[in-house]
RODO-2510 file (C-alpha; in nm, 4 decimals, decimal comma):
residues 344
     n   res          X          Y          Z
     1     x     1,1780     5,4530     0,4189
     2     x     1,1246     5,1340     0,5596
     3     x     0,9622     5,0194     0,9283
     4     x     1,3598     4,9735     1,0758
     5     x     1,4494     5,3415     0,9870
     6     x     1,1591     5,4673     1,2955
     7     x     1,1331     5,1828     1,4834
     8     x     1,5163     4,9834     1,5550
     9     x     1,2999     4,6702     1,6975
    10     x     1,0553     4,6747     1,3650
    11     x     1,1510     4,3323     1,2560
    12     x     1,0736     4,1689     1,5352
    13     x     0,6663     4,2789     1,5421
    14     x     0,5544     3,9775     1,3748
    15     x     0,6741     3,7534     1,6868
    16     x     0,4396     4,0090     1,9094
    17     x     0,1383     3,9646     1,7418
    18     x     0,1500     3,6295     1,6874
    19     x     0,0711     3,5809     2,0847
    20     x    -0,2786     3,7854     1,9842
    21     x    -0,3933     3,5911     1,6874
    22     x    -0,5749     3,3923     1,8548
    23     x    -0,9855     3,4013     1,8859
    24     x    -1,1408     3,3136     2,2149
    25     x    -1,4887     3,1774     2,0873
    26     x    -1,6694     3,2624     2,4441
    27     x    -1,5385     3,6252     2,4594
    28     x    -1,6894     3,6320     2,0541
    29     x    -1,9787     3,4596     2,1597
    30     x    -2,0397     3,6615     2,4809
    31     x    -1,9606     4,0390     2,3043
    32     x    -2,1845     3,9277     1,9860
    33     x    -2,4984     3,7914     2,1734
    34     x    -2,4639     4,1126     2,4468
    35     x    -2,4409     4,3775     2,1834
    36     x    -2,7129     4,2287     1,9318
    37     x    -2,9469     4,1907     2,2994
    38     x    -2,8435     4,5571     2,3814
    39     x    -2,9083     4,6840     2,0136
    40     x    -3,2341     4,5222     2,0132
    41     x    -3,3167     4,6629     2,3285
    42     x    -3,2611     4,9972     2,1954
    43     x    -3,4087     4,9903     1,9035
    44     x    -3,7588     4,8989     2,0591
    45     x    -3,6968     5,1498     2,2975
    46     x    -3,6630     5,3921     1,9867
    47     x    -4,0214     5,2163     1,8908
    48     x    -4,2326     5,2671     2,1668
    49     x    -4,0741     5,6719     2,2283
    50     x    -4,2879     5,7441     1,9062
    51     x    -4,5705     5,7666     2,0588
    52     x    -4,3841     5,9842     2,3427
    53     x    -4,1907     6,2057     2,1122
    54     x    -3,9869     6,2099     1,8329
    55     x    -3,7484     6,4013     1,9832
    56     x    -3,6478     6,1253     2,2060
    57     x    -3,6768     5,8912     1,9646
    58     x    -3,3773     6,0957     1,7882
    59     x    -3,1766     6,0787     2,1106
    60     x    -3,2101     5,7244     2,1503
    61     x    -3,0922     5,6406     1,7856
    62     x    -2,7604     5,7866     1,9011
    63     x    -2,6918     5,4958     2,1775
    64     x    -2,8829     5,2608     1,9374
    65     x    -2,6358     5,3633     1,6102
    66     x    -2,3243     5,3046     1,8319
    67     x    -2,4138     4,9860     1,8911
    68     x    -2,4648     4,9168     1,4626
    69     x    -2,1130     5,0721     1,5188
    70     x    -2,0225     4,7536     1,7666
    71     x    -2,1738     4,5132     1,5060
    72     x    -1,9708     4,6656     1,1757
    73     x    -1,6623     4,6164     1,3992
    74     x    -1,7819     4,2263     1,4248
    75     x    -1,8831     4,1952     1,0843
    76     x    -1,5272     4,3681     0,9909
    77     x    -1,3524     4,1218     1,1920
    78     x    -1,5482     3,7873     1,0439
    79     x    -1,4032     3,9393     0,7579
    80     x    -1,0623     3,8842     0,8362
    81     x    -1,0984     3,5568     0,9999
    82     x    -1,0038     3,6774     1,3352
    83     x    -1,3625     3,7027     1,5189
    84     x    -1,4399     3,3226     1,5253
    85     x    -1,1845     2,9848     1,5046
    86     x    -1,4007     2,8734     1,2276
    87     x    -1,4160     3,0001     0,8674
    88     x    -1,7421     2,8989     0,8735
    89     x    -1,8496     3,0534     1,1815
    90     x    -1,6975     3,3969     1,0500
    91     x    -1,8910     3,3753     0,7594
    92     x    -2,2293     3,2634     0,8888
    93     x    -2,2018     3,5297     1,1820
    94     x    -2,0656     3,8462     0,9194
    95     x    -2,3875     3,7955     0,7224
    96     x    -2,6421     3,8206     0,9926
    97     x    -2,4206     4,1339     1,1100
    98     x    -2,4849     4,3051     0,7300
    99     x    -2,8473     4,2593     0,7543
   100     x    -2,8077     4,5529     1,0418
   101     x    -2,5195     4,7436     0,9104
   102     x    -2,6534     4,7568     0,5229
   103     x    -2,2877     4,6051     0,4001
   104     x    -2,2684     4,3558     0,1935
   105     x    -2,0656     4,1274     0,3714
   106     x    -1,8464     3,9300     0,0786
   107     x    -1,7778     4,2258    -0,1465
   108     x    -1,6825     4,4381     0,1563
   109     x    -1,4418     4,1988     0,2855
   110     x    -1,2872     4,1454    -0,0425
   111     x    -1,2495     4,5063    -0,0966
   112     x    -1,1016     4,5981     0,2623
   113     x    -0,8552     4,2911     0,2046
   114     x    -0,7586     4,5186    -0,1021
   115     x    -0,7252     4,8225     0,1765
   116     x    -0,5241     4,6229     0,3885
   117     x    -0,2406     4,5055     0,1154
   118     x    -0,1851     4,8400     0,0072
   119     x    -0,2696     5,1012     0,2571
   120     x    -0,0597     5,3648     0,2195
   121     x     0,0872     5,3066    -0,1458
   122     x     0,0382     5,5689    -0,3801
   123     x    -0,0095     5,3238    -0,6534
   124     x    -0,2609     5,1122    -0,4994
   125     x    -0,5741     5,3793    -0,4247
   126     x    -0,9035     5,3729    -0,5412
   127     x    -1,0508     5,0382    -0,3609
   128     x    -1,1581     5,0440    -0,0125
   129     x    -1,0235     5,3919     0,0989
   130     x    -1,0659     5,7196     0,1382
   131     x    -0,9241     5,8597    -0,1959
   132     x    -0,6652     6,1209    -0,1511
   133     x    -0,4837     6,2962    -0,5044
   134     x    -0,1198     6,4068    -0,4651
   135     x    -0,0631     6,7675    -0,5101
   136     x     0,1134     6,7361    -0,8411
   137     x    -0,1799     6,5682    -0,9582
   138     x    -0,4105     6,7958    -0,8472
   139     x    -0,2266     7,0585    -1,0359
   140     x    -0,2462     6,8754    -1,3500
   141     x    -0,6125     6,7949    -1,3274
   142     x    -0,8319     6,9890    -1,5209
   143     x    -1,0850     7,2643    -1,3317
   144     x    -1,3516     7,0306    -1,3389
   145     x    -1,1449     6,7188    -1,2018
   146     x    -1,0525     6,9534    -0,8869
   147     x    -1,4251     7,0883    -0,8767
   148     x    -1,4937     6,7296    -0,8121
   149     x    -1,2509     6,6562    -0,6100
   150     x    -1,3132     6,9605    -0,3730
   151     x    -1,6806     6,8934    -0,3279
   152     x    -1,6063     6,4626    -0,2599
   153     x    -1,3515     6,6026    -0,0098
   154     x    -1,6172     6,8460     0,1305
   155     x    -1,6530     6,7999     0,4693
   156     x    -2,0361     6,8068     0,4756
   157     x    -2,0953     6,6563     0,1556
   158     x    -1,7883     6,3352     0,2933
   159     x    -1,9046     6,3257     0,6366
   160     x    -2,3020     6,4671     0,5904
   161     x    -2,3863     6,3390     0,2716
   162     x    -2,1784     6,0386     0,1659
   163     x    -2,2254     5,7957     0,4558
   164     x    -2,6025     5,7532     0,4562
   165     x    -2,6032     5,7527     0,0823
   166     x    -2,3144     5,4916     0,0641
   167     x    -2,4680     5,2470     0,3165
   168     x    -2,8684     5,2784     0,1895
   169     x    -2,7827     5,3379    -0,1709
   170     x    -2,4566     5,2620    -0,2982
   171     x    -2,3862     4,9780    -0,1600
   172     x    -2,7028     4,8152    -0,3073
   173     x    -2,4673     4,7986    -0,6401
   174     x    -2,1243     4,6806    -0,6831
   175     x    -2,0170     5,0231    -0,7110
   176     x    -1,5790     4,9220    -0,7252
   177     x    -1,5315     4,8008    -1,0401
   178     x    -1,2535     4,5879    -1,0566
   179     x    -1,1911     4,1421    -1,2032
   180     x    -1,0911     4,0463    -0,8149
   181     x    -1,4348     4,1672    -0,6904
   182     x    -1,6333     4,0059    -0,9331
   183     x    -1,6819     3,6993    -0,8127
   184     x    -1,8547     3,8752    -0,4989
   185     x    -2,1042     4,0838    -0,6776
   186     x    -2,4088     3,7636    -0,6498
   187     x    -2,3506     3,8235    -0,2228
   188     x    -2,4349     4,1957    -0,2902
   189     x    -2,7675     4,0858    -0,4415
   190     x    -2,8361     3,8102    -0,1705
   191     x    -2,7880     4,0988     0,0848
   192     x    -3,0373     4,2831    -0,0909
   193     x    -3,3091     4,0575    -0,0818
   194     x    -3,2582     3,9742     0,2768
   195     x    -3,2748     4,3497     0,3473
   196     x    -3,5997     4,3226     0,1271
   197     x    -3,7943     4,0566     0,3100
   198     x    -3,6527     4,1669     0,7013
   199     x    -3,7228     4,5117     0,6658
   200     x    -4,0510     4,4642     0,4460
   201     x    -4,1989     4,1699     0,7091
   202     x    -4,0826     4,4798     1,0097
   203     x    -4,2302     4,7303     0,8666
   204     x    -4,5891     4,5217     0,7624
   205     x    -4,5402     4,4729     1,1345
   206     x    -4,5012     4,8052     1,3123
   207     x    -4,5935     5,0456     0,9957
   208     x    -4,3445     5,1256     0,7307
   209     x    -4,3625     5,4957     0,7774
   210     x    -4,2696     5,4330     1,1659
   211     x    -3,9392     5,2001     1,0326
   212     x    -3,8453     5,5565     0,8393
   213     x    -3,8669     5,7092     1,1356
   214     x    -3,6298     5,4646     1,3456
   215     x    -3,3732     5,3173     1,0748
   216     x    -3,2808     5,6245     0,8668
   217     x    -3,1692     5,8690     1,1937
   218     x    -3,0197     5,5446     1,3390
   219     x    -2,8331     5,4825     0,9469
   220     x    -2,7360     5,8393     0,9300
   221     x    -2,5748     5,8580     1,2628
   222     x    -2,3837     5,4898     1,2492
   223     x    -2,2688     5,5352     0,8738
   224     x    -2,1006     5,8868     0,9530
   225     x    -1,9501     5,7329     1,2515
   226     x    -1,8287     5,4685     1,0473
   227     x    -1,6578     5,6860     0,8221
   228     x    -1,5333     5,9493     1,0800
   229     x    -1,3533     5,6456     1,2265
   230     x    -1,1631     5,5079     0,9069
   231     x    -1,1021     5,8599     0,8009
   232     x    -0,9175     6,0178     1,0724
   233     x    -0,6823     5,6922     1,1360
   234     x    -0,5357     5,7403     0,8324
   235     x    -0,5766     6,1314     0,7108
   236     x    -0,3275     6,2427     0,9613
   237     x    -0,0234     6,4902     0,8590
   238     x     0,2473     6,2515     0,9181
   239     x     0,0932     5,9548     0,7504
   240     x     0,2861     5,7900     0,5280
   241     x     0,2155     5,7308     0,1543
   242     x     0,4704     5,6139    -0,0612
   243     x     0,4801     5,4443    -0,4459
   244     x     0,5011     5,0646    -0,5090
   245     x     0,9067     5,1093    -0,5332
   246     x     0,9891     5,2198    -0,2181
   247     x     0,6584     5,0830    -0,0231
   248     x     0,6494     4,8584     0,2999
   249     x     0,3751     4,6634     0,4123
   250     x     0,5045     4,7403     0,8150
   251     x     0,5921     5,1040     0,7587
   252     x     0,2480     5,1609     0,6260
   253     x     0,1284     4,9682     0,9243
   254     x     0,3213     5,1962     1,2288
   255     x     0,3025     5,5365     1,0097
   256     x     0,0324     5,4999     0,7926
   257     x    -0,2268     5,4314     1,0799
   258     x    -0,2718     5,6226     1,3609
   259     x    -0,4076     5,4819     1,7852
   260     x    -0,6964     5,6711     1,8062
   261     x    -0,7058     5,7315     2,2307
   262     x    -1,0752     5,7748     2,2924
   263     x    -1,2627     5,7608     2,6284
   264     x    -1,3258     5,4051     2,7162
   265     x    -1,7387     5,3978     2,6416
   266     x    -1,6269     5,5302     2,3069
   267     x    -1,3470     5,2392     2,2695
   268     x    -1,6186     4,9795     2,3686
   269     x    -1,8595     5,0896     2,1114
   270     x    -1,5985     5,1297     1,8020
   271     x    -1,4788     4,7813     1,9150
   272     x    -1,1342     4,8971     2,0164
   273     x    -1,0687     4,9812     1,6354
   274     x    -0,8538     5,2783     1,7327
   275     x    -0,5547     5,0639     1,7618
   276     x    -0,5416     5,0835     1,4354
   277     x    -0,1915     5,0386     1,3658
   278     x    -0,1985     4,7222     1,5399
   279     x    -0,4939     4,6172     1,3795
   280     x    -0,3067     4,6878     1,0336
   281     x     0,0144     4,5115     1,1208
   282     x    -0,1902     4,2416     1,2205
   283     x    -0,5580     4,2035     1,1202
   284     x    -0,5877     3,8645     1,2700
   285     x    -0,6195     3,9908     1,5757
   286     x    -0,9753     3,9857     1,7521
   287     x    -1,0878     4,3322     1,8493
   288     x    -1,0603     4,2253     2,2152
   289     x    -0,7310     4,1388     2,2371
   290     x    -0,5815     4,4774     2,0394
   291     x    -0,5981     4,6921     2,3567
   292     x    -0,4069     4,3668     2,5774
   293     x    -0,1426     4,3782     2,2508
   294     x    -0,0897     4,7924     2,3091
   295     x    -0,0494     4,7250     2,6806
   296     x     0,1782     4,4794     2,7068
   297     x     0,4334     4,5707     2,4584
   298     x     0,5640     4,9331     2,4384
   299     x     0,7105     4,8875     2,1040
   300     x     0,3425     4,9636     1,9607
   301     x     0,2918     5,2823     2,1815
   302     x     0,5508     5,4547     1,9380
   303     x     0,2339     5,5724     1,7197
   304     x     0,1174     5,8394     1,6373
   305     x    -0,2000     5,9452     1,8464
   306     x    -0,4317     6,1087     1,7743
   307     x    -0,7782     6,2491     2,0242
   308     x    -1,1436     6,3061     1,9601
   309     x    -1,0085     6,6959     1,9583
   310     x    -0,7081     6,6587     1,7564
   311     x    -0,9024     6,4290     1,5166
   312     x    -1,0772     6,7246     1,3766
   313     x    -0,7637     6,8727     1,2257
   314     x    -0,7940     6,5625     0,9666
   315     x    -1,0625     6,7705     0,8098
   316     x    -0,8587     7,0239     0,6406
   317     x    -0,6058     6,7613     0,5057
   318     x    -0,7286     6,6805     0,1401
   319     x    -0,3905     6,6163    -0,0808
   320     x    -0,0762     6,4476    -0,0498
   321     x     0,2624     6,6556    -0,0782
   322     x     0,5099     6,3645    -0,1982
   323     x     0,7912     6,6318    -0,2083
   324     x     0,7587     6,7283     0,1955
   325     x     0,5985     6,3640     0,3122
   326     x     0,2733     6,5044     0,4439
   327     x    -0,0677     6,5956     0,3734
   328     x    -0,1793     6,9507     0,3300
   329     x    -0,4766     7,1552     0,2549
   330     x    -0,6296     7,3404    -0,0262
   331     x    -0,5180     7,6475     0,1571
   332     x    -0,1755     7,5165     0,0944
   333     x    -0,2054     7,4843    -0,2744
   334     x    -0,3113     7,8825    -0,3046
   335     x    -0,0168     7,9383    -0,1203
   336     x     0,1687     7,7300    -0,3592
   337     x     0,0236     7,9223    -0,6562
   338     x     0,1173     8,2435    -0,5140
   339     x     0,4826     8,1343    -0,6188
   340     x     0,5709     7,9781    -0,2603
   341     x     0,7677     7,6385    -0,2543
   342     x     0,6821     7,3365    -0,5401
   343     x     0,4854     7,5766    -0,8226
   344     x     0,6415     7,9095    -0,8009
***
């Protein structure tokens, strides 16, 4: 199905966007300086609470995570181009922002690019997304293929487990192997040895064991953010998947991604990413201008919404039903193999 069959007005959601694509460099400059100031403000705060209690050190690297949050939104958005007028400026201004968020900053924009062109298409999965089998496949697959499957679609071992390991560990490595990345893997190592000598001259400074004690609660907490947020706005039941045949680029844009509605201190620190299906349509729109873009045109208020309540429902959705157009759960599949609907 195409964008025209939900939306009558579909075709004409290029001409909206286009009055959004447009960077205002002293509303980049202004949100980049404040939120690095207010990080860094935090972060010492998180410093000097060791000697008061750890406990409170913890309860600061919530506030102080949220903000790493803020910064992976700017990073993500140098990464499309949209942040800064300048190429250059994007650039230059993404790879201070992966010092602090752990991502590589060339190899992570290539491989979100690869997101972006084929969210949503069945044949495209693997690079830059959450990866989701179809239940056919899953009942092909042998026992140990959905062994694996189950426990990387484990909800403590995706949300607990993965994140922190991802952003400290795996992302240390070009870990997507595929020819268009390639040419990005030498940016992974840069990053590497900038981490090196940053973090090694902090921690000479104020003791390494006490950086433990500050960055890895602070990682932990940002990285499963950051993965709670691109998970739910686009593991919803409705969400459309569809094969390279039938696919379209503004279908998977309006169904595929989902406005996440969350209370405005949360929208400020996730960088207004939960219009996500305007952000999709159009990714060279800066984060500040997404929310004026929802507003001001009711054609994109047709998504689907989801809430910081509803969200959690996401959780249970592991596979892809291509015969009913939704996602369902393992519990669904047992069903299934009790000789109800596809696999009787």
């Amino acid at each position: 199905m195409r964008a025209s069959d939900f939306f009558p007005d579909s075709a004409n959601w290029r001409a909206l966007v286009a009055n959004y694509q447009k960077a205002k460099t002293s509303s980049s400059i202004w949100q980049y300086s404040s939120t690095f100031f207010l990080f860094l403000v935090s972060w010492t705060l998180m410093y000097l609470s060791l000697d008061i209690s750890y406990w409170l050190t913890l309860l600061l690297a919530v506030p102080t995570a949220g903000f790493v949050v803020r910064i992976f939104i700017f990073q993500h958005d140098c990464g499309h181009g949209s942040f800064f007028k300048s190429r250059k400026a994007n650039d230059w201004a993404g790879r201070v922002c992966s010092i602090f968020t752990l991502t590589p900053y060339k190899y992570w924009r290539q491989s979100h690019n690869i997101h972006h062109a084929g969210s949503g298409n069945l044949d495209e999965r693997g690079i830059g997304d959450i990866y989701t089998m179809t239940v056919e496949e899953y009942m092909k697959a042998s026992k140990w293929e959905r062994f694996k499957y189950r426990i990387y679609r484990n909800p403590i071992v995706l949300f607990g487990i993965v994140p922190t390991l991802l952003f400290i560990v795996l992302y240390r490595f070009p870990i997507a192997r595929s020819k268009s990345l390639a040419p990005t893997y030498p940016s992974i190592y840069w990053l590497n040895f900038f981490i090196l000598i940053f973090y090694g001259t902090l921690g000479y400074f104020i003791g390494y064991i006490n950086l433990i004690l500050i960055q890895l609660p602070v990682t932990f907490v940002a990285s499963t953010l950051g993965i709670w947020l691109f998970y739910v706005q686009h593991q919803f039941e409705d969400a459309y998947w569809s094969k390279d045949d039938s696919w379209d680029f503004s279908t998977a844009g309006l169904k595929g991604s989902s406005y996440f509605h969350l209370p405005k201190v949360l929208q400020w620190f996730t960088g207004n990413i939960g219009f996500h299906h305007i952000h999709h349509l159009s990714p060279k729109i800066p984060n500040y201008l997404l929310e004026k873009c929802h507003k001001e045109n009711p054609f994109f208020q047709n998504a689907y919404i989801i809430t910081i309540k509803s969200s959690f429902r996401s959780l249970l959705l592991t596979l892809w039903d291509e015969k009913e157009k939704k996602l369902v759960s393992f519990r669904n599949i047992r069903t299934m193999l009790r000789g109800d609907q596809h696999f009787a």
